[in-house]
TORMARSE-504711 format. One record per residue (C-alpha): z, y, x. Coordinates in steps of 0.25 Angstrom, whole numbers, plus 5000, padded with zeros to 4 digits. Layout:
<gutors>
[[Z Y X]],
...
</gutors>
This chain:
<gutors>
[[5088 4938 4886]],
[[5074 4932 4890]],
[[5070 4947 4895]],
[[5082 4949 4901]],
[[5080 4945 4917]],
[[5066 4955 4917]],
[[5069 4967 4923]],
[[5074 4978 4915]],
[[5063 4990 4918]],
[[5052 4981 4912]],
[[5047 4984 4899]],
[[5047 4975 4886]],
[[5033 4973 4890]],
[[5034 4967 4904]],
[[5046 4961 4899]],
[[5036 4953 4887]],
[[5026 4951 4898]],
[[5035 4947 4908]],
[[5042 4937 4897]],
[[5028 4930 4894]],
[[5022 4929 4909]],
[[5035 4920 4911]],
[[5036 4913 4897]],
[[5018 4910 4900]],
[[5023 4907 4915]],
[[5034 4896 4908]],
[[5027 4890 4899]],
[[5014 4889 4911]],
[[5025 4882 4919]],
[[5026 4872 4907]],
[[5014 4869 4904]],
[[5011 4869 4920]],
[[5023 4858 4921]],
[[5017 4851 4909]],
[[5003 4850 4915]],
[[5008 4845 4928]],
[[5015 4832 4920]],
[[5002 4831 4912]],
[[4995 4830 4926]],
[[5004 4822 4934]],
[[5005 4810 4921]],
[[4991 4809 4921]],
[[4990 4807 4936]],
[[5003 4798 4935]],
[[4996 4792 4923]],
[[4983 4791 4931]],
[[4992 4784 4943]],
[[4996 4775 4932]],
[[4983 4768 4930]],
[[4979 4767 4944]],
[[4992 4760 4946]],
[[4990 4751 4934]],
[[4975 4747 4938]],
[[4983 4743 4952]],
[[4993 4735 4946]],
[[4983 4727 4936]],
[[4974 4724 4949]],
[[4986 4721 4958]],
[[4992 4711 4948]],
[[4978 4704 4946]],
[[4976 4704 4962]],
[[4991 4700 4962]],
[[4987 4688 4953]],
[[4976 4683 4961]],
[[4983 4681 4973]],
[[4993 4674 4969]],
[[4984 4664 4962]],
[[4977 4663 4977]],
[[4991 4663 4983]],
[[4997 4653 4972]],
[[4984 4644 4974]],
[[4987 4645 4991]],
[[5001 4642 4988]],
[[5000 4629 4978]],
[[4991 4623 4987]],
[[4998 4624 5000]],
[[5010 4619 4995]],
[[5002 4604 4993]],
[[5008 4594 4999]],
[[4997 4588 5004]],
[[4990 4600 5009]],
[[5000 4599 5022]],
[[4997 4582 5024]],
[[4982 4585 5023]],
[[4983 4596 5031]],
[[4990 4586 5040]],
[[4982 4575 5039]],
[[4969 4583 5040]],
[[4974 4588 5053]],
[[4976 4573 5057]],
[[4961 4568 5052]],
[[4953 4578 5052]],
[[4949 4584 5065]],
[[4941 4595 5057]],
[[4952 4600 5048]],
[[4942 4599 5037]],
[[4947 4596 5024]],
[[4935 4589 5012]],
[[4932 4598 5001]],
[[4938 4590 4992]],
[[4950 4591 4997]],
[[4962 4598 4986]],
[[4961 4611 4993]],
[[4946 4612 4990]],
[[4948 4609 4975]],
[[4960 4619 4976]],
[[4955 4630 4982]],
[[4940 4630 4975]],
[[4945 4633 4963]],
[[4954 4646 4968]],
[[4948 4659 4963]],
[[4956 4667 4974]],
[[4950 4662 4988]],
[[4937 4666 4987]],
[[4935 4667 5002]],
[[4938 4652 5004]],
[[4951 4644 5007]],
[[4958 4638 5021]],
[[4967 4631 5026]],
[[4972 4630 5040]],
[[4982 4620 5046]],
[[4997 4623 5054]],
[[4987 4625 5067]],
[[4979 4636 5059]],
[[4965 4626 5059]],
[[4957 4629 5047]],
[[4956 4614 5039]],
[[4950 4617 5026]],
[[4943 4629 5020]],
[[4937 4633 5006]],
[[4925 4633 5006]],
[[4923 4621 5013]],
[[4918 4621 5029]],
[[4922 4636 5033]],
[[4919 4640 5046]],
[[4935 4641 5049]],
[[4937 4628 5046]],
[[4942 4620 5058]],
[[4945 4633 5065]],
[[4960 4637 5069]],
[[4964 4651 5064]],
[[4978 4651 5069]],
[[4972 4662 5078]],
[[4968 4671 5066]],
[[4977 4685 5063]],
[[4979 4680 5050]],
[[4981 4666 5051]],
[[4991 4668 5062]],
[[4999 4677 5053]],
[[4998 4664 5041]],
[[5006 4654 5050]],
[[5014 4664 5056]],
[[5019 4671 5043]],
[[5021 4658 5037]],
[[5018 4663 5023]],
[[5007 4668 5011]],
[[4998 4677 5017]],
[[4988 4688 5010]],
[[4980 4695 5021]],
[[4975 4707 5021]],
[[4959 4711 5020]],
[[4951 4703 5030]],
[[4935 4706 5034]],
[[4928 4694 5036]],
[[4933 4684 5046]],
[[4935 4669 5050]],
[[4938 4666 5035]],
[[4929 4674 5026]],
[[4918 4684 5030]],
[[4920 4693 5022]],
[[4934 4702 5017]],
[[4943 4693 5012]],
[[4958 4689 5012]],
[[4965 4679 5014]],
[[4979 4672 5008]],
[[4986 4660 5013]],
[[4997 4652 5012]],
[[5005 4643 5022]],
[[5006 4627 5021]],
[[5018 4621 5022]],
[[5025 4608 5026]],
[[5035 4603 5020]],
[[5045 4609 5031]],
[[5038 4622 5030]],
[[5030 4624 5040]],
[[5016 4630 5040]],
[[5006 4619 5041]],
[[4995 4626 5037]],
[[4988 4639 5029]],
[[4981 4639 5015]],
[[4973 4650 5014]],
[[4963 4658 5005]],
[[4953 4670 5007]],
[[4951 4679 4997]],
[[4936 4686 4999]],
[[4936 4701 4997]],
[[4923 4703 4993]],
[[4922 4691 4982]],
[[4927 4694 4968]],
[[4943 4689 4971]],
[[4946 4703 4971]],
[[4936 4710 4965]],
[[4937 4705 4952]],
[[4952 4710 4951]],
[[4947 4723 4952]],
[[4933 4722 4944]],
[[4942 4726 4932]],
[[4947 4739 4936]],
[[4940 4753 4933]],
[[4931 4761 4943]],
[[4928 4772 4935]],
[[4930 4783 4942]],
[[4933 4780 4956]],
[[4944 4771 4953]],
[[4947 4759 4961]],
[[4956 4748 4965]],
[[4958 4742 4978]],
[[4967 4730 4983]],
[[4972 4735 4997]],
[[4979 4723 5009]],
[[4990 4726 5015]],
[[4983 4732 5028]],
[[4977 4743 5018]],
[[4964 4737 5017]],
[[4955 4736 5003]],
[[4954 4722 4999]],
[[4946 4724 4986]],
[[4943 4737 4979]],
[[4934 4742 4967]],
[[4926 4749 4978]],
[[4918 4740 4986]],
[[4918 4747 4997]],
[[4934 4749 4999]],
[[4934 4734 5005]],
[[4942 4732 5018]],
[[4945 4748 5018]],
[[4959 4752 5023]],
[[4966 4760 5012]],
[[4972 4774 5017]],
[[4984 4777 5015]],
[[4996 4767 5006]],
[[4991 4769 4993]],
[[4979 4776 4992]],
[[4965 4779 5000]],
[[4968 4793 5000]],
[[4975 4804 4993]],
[[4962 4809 4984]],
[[4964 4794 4978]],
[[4976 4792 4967]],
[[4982 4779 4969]],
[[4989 4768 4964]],
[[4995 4755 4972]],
[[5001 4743 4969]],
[[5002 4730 4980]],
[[5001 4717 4976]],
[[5012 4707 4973]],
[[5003 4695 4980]],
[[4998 4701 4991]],
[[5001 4714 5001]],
[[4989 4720 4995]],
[[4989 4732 4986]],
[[4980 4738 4975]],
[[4975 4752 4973]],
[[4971 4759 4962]],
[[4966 4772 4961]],
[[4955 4784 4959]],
[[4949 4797 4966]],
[[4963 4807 4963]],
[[4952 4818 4958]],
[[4946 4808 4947]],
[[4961 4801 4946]],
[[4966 4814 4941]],
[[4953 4820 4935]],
[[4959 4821 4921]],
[[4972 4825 4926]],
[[4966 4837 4933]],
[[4955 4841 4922]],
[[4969 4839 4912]],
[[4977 4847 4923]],
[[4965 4859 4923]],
[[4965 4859 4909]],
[[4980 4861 4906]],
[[4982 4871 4916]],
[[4969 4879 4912]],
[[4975 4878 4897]],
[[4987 4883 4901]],
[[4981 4895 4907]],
[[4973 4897 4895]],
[[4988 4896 4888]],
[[4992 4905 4897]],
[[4981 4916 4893]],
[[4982 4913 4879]],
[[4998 4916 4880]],
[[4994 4930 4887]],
[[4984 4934 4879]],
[[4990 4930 4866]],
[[5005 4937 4872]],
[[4998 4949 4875]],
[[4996 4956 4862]],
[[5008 4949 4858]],
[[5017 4956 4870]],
[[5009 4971 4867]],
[[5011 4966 4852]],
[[5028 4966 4855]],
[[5029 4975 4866]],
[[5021 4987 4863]],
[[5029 4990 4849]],
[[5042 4987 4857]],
[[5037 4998 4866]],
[[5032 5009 4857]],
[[5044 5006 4850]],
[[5050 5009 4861]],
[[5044 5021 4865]],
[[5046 5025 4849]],
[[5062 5024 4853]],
[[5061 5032 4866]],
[[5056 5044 4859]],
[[5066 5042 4848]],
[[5076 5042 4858]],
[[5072 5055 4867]],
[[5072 5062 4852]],
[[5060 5062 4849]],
[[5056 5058 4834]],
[[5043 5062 4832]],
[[5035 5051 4833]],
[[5037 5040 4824]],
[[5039 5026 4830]],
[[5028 5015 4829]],
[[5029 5004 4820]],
[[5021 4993 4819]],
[[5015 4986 4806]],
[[5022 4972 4807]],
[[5035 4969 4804]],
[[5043 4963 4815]],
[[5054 4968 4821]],
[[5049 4978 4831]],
[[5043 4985 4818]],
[[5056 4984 4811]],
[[5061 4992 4824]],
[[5050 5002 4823]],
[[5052 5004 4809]],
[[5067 5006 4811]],
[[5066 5015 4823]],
[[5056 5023 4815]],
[[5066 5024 4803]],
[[5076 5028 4815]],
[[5067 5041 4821]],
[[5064 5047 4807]],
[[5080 5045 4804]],
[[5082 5051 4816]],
[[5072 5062 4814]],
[[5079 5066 4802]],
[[5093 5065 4809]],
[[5088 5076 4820]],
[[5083 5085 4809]],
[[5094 5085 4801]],
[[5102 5087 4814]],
[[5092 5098 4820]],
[[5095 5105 4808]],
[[5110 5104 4807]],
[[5108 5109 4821]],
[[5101 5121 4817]],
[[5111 5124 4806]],
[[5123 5120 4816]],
[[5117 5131 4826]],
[[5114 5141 4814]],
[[5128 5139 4811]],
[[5133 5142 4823]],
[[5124 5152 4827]],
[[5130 5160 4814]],
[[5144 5155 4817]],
[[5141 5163 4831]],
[[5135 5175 4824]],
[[5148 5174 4816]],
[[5156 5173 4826]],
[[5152 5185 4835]],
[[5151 5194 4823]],
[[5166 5192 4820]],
[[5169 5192 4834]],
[[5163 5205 4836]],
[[5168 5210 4823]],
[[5183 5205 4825]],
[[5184 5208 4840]],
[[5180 5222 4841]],
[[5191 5227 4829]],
[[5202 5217 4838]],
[[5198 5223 4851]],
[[5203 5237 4844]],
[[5217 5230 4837]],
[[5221 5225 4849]],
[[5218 5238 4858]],
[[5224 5246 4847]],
[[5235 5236 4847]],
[[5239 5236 4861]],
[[5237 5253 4862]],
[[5249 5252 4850]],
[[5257 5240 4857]],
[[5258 5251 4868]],
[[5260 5263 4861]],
[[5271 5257 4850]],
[[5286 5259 4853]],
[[5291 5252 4841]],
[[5293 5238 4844]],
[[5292 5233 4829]],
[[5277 5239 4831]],
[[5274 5235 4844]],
[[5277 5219 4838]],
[[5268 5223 4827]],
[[5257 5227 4837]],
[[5259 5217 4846]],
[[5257 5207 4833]],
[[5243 5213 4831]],
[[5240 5214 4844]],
[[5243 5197 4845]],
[[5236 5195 4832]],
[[5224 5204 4835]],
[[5223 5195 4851]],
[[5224 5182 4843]],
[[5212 5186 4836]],
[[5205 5189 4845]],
[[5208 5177 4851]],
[[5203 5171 4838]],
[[5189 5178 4840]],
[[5188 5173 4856]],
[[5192 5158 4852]],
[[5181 5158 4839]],
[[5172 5164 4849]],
[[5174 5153 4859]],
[[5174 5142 4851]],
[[5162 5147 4845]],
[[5154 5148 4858]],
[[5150 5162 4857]],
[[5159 5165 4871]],
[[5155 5150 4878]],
[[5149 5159 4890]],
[[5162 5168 4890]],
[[5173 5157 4890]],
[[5179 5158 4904]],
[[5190 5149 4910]],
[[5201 5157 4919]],
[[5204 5147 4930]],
[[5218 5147 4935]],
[[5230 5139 4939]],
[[5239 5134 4928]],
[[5253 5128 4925]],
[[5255 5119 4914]],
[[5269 5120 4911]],
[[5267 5137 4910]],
[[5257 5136 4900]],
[[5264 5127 4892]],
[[5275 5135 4892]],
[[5268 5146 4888]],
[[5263 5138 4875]],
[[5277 5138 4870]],
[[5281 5149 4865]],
[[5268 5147 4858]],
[[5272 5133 4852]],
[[5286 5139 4848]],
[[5280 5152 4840]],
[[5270 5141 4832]],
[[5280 5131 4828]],
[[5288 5140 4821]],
[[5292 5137 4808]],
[[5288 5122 4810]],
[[5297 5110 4813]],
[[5288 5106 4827]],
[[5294 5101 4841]],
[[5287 5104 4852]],
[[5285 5095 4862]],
[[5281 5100 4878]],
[[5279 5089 4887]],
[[5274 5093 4900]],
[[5287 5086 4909]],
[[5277 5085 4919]],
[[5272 5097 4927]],
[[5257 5097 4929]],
[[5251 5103 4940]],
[[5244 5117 4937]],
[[5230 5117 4932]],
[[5218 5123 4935]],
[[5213 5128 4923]],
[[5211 5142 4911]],
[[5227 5142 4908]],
[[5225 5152 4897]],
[[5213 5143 4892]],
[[5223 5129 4892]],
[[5233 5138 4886]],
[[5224 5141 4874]],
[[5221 5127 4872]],
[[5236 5121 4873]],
[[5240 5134 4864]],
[[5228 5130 4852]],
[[5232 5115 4853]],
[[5248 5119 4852]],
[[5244 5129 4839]],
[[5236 5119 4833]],
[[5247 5109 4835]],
[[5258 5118 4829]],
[[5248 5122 4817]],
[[5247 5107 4812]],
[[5262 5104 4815]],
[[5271 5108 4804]],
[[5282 5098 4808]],
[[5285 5088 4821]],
[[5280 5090 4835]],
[[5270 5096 4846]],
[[5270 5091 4860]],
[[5262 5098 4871]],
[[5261 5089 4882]],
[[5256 5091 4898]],
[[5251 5082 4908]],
[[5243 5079 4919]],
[[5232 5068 4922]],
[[5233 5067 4937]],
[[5223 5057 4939]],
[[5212 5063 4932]],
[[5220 5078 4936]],
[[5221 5081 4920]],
[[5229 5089 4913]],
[[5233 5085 4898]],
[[5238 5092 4886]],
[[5243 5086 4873]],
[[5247 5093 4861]],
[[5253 5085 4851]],
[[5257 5087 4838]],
[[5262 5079 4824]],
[[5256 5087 4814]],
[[5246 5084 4803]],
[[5234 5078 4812]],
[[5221 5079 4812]],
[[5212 5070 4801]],
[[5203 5060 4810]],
[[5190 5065 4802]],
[[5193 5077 4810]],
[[5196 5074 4824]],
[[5182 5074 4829]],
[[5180 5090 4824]],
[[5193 5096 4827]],
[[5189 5105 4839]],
[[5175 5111 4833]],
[[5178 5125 4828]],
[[5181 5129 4816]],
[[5187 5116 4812]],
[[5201 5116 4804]],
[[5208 5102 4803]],
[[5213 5099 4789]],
[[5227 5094 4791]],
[[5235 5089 4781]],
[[5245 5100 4782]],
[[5241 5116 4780]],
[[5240 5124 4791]],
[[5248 5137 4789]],
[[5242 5145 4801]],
[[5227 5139 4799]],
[[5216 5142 4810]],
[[5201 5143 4809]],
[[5198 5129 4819]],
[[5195 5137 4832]],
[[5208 5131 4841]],
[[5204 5117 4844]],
[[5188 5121 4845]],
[[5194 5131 4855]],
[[5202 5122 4864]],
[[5190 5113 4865]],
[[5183 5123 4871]],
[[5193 5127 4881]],
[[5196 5113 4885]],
[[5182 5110 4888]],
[[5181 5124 4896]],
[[5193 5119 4902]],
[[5187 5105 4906]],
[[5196 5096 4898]],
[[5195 5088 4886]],
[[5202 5088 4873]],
[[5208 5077 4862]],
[[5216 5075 4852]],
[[5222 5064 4845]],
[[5228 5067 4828]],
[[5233 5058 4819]],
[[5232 5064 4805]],
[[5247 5066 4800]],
[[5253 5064 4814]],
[[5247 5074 4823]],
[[5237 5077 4835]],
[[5236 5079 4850]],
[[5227 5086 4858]],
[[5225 5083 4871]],
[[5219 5092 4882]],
[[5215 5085 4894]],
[[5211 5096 4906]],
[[5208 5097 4921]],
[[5218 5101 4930]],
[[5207 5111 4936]],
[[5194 5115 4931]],
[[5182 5111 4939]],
[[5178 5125 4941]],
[[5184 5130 4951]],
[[5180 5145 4947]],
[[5188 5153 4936]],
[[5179 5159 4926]],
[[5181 5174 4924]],
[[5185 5177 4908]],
[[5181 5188 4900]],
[[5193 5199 4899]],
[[5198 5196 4885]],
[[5209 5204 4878]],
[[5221 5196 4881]],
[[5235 5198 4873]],
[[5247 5206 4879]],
[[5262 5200 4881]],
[[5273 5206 4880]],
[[5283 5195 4881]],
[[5284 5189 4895]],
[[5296 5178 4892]],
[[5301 5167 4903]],
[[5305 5151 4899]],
[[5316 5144 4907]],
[[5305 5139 4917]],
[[5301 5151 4920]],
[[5286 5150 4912]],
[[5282 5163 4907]],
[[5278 5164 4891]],
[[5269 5177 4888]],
[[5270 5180 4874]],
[[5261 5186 4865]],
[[5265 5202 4861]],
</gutors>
């Protein structure tokens, strides 16, 4: 069944090659689709520690944050930051705030800010700064960008990356958080600045690897690089959502405390370096897999296919008859030497068979070639001594006077012609007069030559206890055919069918096939039968059925070999049915015309003479033997 969708001309060895081009192509397939899940794991796998490393520095950078944020908060909520923020506004002139004030002994202590502290009032004046005596302080910064955007979004703010300005000179960022009243309003801004270059950030990052090109960046919201492994990336706008460009592999995470986001990542070509070396190797395996399947298939293939073949060719010249050459067997003892050794077996079995039969042949031809010898001897024996009877009969017939002589003449004379009938049937049947048998061509009525056949059926049931049956109720259209050679057939089936029929019934029946324009003949009769064993050799000459019944009148096996040579000449076929005990009927299916169109001319024979001319009520003329 696997072989069965290859084309059917292909041989068993493109049909092998065929089957192990597509089994190595599956199983490359495989191991292809198998590679490419090894590949894409270790990239996820790579993926997965990139996004790891992210997450551990976002969670650390997420934690400093909020402890600069928490710090913001808890310090703004103070009551009496708003009533000195008041009452400084109402006493001091310069804003300025002592050192030892509580925001100083706060904020000194905070590992967050390392850019410094300020706090501004509801009018955006700077009061108070950490370190102490800032240029800004005093200054109004209600003008600034970002300042502006404190009081007017009314809520915690973390910038994005600032170069240097009014607050720091250097990068820095900067988180704040409003000061509320009692009733809510802003009164003022608490604020810290986180410097870029100092170790705030860096140290989050000192514990993650370099090797490699591998980095980590912390990016604003604007896209900008705020810290980064490299120290040249600060301030660089990022390309792109996640990543610098697509020769990088990537992974990102934002921050929970901030609108910032870190990156992780690597070079893609030194990212997937193993993956790639591992992705050459197995692919360079598996065509070496490849090669080894075909070089290790290929003598097994020739090793299956070339015994299959020579075994083959061993049966083809076995089959076209020639025996001669013994078939190829191999030493092993599988099942295609099994095959080999039985086929062998076979060809010197078979050898044997066709001498045994060649010789028989021989001897069968011998035989007949005497039986012919034979046979024309006698013929020319025996015909030459009737030739002068039935002349010398005739020339008497005429001469004679005495009616009781004449009856005895015309007696020899009968006897004499059936011989010689005798002779021209055993010649026929024999095949020494094959290229004389000529056919007589002629229109002819059924129902006359059946007629004609019963005085003949009356004169052989004589002295036995037979009905005869003549169904023919239906008149056939006349036939096209040798009447006098249908009439010896019908008259040799009826004879036999008296002979074995001592007592019951003989029907001779007539009828016509007008689809297939056929004429059938049955003669039936319900005497001894013929044995079964025997059926199959009745109509070869010289063969006597052995009935159960003795056959007063005898016979030397000529009649039914004869008729099947006449039907066959006459283009019919001819069967019979017996049942041993309960009877036979022969059936005799011909053509209502011959296919050749052109009468054959036949040798003059010496034909009998009639002298009784007699009339049946329908008018049918019966000759009569003299």
């Amino acid at each position: 069944m696997v072989l069965g969708f290859f084309p059917l001309q292909w041989g068993i060895k493109a049909k092998s090659i065929a089957l192990v081009v597509v089994y190595v192509l599956a199983l490359y397939g495989v191991y292809g689709s198998f590679t490419l899940y090894l590949v894409r794991r270790e990239a996820t796998e790579t993926q997965d520690r990139f996004e790891q490393t992210a997450r551990m520095v976002a969670a650390q950078l997420d934690a400093h944050i909020k402890s600069g944020q928490q710090r913001l908060a808890a310090v703004a909520q103070l009551p009496g930051l708003v009533y000195g923020l008041n009452t400084m506004l109402e006493t001091h002139e310069g804003g300025y705030l002592p050192a030892w004030t509580t925001l100083h002994y706060i904020f000194l202590r905070s590992p967050v800010f390392s850019g410094g502290m300020f706090l501004l009032d509801r009018v955006g004046q700077v009061v108070w700064t950490e370190p102490p005596v800032l240029p800004l302080l005093g200054h109004s910064l209600i003008d600034a960008p970002i300042i502006a955007d404190l009081y007017r979004q009314d809520h915690d703010l973390v910038s994005a990356g600032i170069g240097a300005d009014y607050f720091l000179d250097r990068p820095h960022v900067i988180i704040a958080a409003p000061i509320r009243n009692p009733n809510g309003g802003v009164e003022g801004i608490l604020g810290g600045v986180i410097d870029l270059t100092g170790p705030a950030l860096v140290n989050i990052l000192e514990g993650v690897s370099t090797v490699r090109d591998r980095f980590v960046e912390i990016v604003d919201q604007n896209g900008r690089v705020l810290a980064s492994t490299k120290k040249d990336r600060l301030l660089q706008s990022v390309s792109g959502e996640a990543k610098p460009d697509d020769s990088f592999l990537i992974a990102s995470v934002a921050l929970s405390q901030a609108p910032w986001r870190v990156l992780s990542g690597q070079p893609r070509h030194i990212a997937l370096a193993d993956v790639s070396r591992l992705h050459h190797f197995l692919w360079w395996a598996g065509f070496g897999m490849i090669l080894l399947a075909i070089a290790g298939g290929a003598p097994f293939i020739n090793g299956l296919v070339v015994p299959i073949k020579q075994l083959t060719l061993d049966a083809e010249r076995m089959a076209s008859g020639d025996l001669s050459h013994p078939v190829t067997t191999g030493k092993g003892q599988d099942e295609l030497t099994t095959l080999a050794h039985a086929f062998e077996h076979m060809r010197i079995e078979l050898g044997r068979s066709r001498t045994a039969l060649e010789q028989q042949l021989e001897e069968r031809e011998e035989l007949i070639r005497m039986k012919e010898e034979f046979l024309a001897n006698i013929s020319h024996e025996l015909r030459t001594p009737l030739h002068v009877i039935m002349g010398y009969s005739d020339m008497l017939f005429e001469q004679e006077s005495n009616e009781l002589k004449r009856s005895m003449i015309a007696h020899v004379r009968t006897k004499s012609n059936q011989l010689f009938r005798l002779i021209s049937d055993l010649m026929t049947v024999s095949g020494l007069n094959t290229g004389k048998i000529a056919l007589r061509v002629g229109p002819v009525i059924v129902a006359d030559l059946l007629a004609r056949l019963s005085p003949l059926v009356e004169q052989l049931r004589q002295g036995k206890d037979i009905k005869v049956i003549w169904d023919c109720h239906t008149p056939l259209p006349d036939m096209e055919t040798d009447g006098l050679r249908l009439e010896q057939i019908l008259t040799n089936l009826v004879t036999n069918a008296v002979k074995f029929t001592q007592k019951g019934q003989i029907a001779i029946r007539a009828r016509e096939a007008s689809a297939q324009e056929l004429a059938i003949f049955e003669v039936s009769d319900t005497g001894i039968g013929i044995p079964a064993g025997e059926l199959p050799f009745i109509f070869d000459e010289f063969h006597q059925v052995d009935g159960s019944i003795s056959r007063p009148q005898g016979g030397i096996g000529l009649g039914l070999a004869l008729v099947k040579k006449i039907v066959a000449l006459l283009e019919g076929e001819i069967s019979v049915v017996s049942q041993l005990g309960k009877g036979s009927t022969f059936t005799v299916t011909l053509p209502l015309r011959l296919s050749s169109s052109k009468p054959h001319k036949e040798e003059p024979t010496l034909r009998p003479q009639f002298v009784e001319t007699p009339t049946l009520a329908n008018g049918t003329v019966i000759e009569k033997l003299a």
